[in-house]
PASEBA-1860 file (N, C-alpha, C; in nm, 3 decimals):
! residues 98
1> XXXXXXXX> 1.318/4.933/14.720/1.391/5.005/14.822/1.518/5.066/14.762 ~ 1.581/5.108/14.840/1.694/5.217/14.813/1.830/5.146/14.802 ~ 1.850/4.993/14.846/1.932/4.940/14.878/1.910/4.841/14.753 ~ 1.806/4.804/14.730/1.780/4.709/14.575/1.777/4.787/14.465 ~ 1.750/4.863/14.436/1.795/4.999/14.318/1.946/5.024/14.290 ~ 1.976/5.003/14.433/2.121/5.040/14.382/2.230/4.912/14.364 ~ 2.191/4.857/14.428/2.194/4.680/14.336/2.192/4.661/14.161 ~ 2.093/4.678/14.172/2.010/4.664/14.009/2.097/4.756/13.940
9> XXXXXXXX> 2.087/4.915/13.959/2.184/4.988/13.885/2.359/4.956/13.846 ~ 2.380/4.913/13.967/2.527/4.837/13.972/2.528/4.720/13.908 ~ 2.462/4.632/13.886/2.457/4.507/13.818/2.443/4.559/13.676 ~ 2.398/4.621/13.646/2.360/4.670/13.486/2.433/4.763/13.431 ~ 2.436/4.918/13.506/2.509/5.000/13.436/2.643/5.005/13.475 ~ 2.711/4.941/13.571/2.861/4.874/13.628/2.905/4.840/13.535 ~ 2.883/4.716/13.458/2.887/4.668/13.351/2.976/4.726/13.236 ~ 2.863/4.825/13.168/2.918/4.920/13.063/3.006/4.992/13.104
17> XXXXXXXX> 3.012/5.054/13.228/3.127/5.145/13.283/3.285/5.082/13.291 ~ 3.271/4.959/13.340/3.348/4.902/13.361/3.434/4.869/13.202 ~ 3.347/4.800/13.070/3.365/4.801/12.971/3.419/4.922/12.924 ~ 3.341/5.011/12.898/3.376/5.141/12.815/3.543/5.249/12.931 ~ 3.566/5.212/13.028/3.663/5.221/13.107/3.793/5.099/13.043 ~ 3.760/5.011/13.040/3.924/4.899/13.030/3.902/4.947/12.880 ~ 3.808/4.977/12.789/3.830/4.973/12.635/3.915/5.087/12.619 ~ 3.872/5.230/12.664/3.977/5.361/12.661/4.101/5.356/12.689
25> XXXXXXXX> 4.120/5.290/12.790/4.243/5.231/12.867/4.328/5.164/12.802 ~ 4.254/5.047/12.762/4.378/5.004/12.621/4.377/5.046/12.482 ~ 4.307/5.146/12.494/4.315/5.195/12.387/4.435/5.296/12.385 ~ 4.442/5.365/12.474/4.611/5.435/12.498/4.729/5.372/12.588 ~ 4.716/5.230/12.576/4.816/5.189/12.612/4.934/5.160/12.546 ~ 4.884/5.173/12.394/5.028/5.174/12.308/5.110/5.341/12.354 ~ 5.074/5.388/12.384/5.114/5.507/12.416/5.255/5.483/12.521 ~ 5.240/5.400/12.616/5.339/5.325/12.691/5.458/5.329/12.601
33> XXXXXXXX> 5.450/5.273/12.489/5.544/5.173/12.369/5.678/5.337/12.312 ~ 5.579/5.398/12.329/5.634/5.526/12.264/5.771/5.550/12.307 ~ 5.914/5.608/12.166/6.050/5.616/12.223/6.032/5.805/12.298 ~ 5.917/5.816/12.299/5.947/5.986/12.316/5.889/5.981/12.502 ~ 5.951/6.030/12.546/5.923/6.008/12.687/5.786/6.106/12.767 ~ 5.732/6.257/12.691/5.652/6.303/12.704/5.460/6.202/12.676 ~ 5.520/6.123/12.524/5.402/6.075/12.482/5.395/5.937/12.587 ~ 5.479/5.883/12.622/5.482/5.782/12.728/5.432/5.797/12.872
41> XXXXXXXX> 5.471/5.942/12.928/5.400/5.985/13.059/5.276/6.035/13.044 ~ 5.238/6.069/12.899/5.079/6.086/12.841/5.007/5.950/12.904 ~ 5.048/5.864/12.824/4.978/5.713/12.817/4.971/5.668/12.982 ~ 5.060/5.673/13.043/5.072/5.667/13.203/4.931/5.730/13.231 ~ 4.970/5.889/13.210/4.867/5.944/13.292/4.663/5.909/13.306 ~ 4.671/5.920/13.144/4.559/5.856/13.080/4.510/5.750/13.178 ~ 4.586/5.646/13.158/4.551/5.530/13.161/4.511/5.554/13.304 ~ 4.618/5.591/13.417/4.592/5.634/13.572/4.445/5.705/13.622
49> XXXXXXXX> 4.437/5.796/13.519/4.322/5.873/13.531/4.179/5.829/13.441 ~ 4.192/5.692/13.397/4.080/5.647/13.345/4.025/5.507/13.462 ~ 4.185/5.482/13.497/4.122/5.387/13.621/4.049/5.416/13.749 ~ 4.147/5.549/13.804/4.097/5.703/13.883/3.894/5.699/13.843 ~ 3.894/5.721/13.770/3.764/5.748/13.735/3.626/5.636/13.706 ~ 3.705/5.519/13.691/3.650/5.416/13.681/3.631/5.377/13.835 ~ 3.751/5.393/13.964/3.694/5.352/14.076/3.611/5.432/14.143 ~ 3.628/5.554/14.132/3.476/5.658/14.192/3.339/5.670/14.100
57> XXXXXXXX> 3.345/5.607/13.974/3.189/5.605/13.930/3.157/5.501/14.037 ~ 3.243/5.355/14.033/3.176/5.221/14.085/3.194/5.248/14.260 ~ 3.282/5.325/14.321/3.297/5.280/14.484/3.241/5.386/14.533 ~ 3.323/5.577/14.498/3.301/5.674/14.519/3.135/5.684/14.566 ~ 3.081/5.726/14.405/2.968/5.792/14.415/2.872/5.689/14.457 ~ 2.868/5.579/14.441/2.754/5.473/14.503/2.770/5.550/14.654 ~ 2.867/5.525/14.766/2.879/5.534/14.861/2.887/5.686/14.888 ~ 2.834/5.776/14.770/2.792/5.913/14.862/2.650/5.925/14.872
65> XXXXXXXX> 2.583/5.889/14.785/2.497/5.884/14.700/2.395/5.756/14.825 ~ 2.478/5.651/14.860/2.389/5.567/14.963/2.444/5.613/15.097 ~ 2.509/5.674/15.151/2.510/5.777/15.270/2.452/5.839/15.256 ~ 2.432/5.959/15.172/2.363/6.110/15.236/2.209/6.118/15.191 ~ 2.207/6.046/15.026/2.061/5.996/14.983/2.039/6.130/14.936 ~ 2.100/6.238/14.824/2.044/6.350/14.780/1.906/6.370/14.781 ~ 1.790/6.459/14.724/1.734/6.487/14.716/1.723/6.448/14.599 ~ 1.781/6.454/14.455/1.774/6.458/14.325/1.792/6.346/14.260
73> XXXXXXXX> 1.850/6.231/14.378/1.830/6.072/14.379/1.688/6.012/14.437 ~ 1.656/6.064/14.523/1.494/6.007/14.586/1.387/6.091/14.600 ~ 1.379/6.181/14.494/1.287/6.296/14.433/1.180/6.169/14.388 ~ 1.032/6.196/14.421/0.964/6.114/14.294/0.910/6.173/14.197 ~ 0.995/6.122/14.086/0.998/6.161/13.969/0.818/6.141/13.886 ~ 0.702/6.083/13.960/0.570/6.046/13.893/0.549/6.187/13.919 ~ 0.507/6.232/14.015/0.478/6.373/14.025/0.488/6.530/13.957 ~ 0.656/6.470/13.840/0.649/6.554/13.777/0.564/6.582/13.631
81> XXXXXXXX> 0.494/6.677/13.596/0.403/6.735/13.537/0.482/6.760/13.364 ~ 0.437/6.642/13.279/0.529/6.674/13.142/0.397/6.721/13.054 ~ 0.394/6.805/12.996/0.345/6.824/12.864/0.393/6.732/12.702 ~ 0.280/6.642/12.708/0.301/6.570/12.586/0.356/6.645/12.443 ~ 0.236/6.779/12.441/0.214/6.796/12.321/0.377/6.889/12.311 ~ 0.444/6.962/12.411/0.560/7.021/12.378/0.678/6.989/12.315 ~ 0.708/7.052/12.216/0.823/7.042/12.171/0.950/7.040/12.262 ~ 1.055/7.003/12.206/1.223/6.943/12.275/1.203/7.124/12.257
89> XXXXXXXX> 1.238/7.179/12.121/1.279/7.315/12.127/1.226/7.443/12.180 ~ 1.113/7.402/12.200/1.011/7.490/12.291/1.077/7.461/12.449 ~ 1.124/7.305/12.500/1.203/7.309/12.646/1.338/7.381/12.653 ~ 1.388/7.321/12.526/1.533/7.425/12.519/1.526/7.558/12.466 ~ 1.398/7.673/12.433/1.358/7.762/12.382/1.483/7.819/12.285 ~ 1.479/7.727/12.188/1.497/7.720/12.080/1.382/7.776/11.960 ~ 1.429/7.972/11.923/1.335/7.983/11.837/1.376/7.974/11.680 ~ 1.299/7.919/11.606/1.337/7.907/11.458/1.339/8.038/11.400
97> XX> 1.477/8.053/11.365/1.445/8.145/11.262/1.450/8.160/11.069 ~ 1.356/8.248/11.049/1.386/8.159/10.887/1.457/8.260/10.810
END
């Protein structure tokens, strides 16, 4: 169901988001430390706008995404028609030239 998917996705890829979010984060937090007051409201901002972004991957978009239920979220994806034998550069028509 639609309500256990998005469970599962949150339990798993939450996770890394959450990780790869506090790691960036302190990663410019020496930026704080700084005597120059421009590179200090850098590190502020950063940091504001990595947390900013960390609460609408996890609260935001779950809760637009389980309200409105896009189309491009509950598309079934079996239906679509892949060609084995095609090349990546033949999808991105990518022609070689020599």
């Amino acid at each position: 169901s639609f309500e256990e998917s998005t469970r599962a996705s949150m339990a798993t890829i939450g996770r890394s988001i959450i990780i790869n979010a506090v790691t960036v984060m302190a990663g410019f937090s020496p930026l704080i430390l700084s005597g120059f007051t421009s590179i200090r409201f850098f590190g502020y901002l950063t940091i504001i706008s990595i947390g900013s972004c960390l609460l609408g991957a996890l609260i935001i978009i779950p809760a637009i995404i389980f309200r409105f239920r896009p189309v491009f979220v509950t598309k079934d994806l079996t239906k679509t028609k892949i060609n084995k034998n095609e090349k990546i550069s033949d999808l991105l028509n990518i022609n070689n030239v020599a």
